[in-house]
Each structure stands twice: as structure tokens, then as C-alpha cells.
N, C-alpha and C positions, 0 to 999 in steps of 0.2 A: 362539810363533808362532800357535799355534792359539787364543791368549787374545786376540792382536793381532783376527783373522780375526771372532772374537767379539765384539770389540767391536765393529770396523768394521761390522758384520750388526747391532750392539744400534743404531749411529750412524743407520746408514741406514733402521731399522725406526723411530727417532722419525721423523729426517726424511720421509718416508713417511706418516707419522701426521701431523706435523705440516700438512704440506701438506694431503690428506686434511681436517685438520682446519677449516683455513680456509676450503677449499672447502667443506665443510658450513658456515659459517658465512657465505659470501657469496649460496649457495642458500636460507639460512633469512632473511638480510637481504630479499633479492628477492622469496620467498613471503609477508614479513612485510609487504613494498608494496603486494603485491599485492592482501591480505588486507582489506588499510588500504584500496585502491582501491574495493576490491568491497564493502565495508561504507560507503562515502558515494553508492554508487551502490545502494545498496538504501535507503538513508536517502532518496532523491533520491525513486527510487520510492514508497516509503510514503507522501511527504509529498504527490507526485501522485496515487498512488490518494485519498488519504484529500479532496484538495481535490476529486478528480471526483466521490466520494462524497458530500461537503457538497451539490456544485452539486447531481447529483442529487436528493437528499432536496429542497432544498428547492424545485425544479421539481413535484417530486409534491406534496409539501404546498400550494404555489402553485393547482395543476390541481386537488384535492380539495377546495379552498376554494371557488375557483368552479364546479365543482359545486354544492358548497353550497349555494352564491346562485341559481345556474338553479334548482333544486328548490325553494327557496327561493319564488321568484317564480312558479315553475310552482305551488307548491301554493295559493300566495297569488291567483293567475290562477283555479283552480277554485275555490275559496274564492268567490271575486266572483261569478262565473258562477252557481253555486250559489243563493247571495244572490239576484242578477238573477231567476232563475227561478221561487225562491218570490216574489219580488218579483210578479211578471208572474202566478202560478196566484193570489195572494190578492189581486190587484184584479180578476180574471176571475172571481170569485167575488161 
């Protein structure tokens, strides 16, 4: 009787386990979704930061070009002016 008792106790500790076990197994399905979720939405992210980083760079690079050319022209404007006025002191001469 007592072996009977024993086993029914060994029976119902798989079933127990077993159950147990599938539920961990439905919980690591679900976290595995989840996982899977939140790794295509950081892929999503990366790929927006990395195109607002593009745009940016190449807004600054655009804007530091024309600079460029205003400096450009601004030194080429003294440049003339320059010119002009020795122009102007060596005929007053």
C-alpha cells in the first residue's frame, strides 16, 4: 500500500513537472517573440538614426561649402578693392 501511495506521489510529481514544464516552455516561446519584436524595432531605429545622421552631415557639408564661396568672393571683393586703390594712388602720382 505504501509503494502504491509512492508511486501515485512519484505520478503526480512528473505530472506536476510536466505541466510546469510546458509552461516554461510557452513563457520562453512568448519572451522569444518578444525578443524577436524588439530586435526589428531597434533595427528600425538604427536605420532612422543612421539616415537622419546622413541628412545631417550632408546639410553641414552643403552650408560649409558655401561658406566657402562667400569667403571666397569676399576675399576676391578685397582683392579688387585693393587693386582699385593702388590703381587710383599710382595715377595720382
Amino acid at each position: 500500500m505504501v509503494g502504491q501511495f509512492m508511486e501515485k506521489a512519484d505520478c503526480n510529481m512528473v505530472d506536476k513537472m510536466t505541466k510546469q514544464a510546458l509552461k516554461n516552455e510557452e513563457v520562453w516561446e512568448i519572451e522569444k517573440h518578444e525578443l524577436i519584436m524588439e530586435k526589428d524595432q531597434l533595427r528600425a531605429r538604427w536605420r532612422f538614426s543612421q539616415s537622419c545622421c546622413n541628412a545631417l552631415q550632408s546639410i553641414v557639408k552643403n552650408e560649409l561649402e558655401e561658406k566657402k564661396r562667400v569667403w571666397i568672393v569676399v576675399v576676391c571683393l578685397i582683392g579688387t578693392l585693393v587693386a582699385m586703390l593702388f590703381g587710383v594712388i599710382l595715377e595720382m602720382k
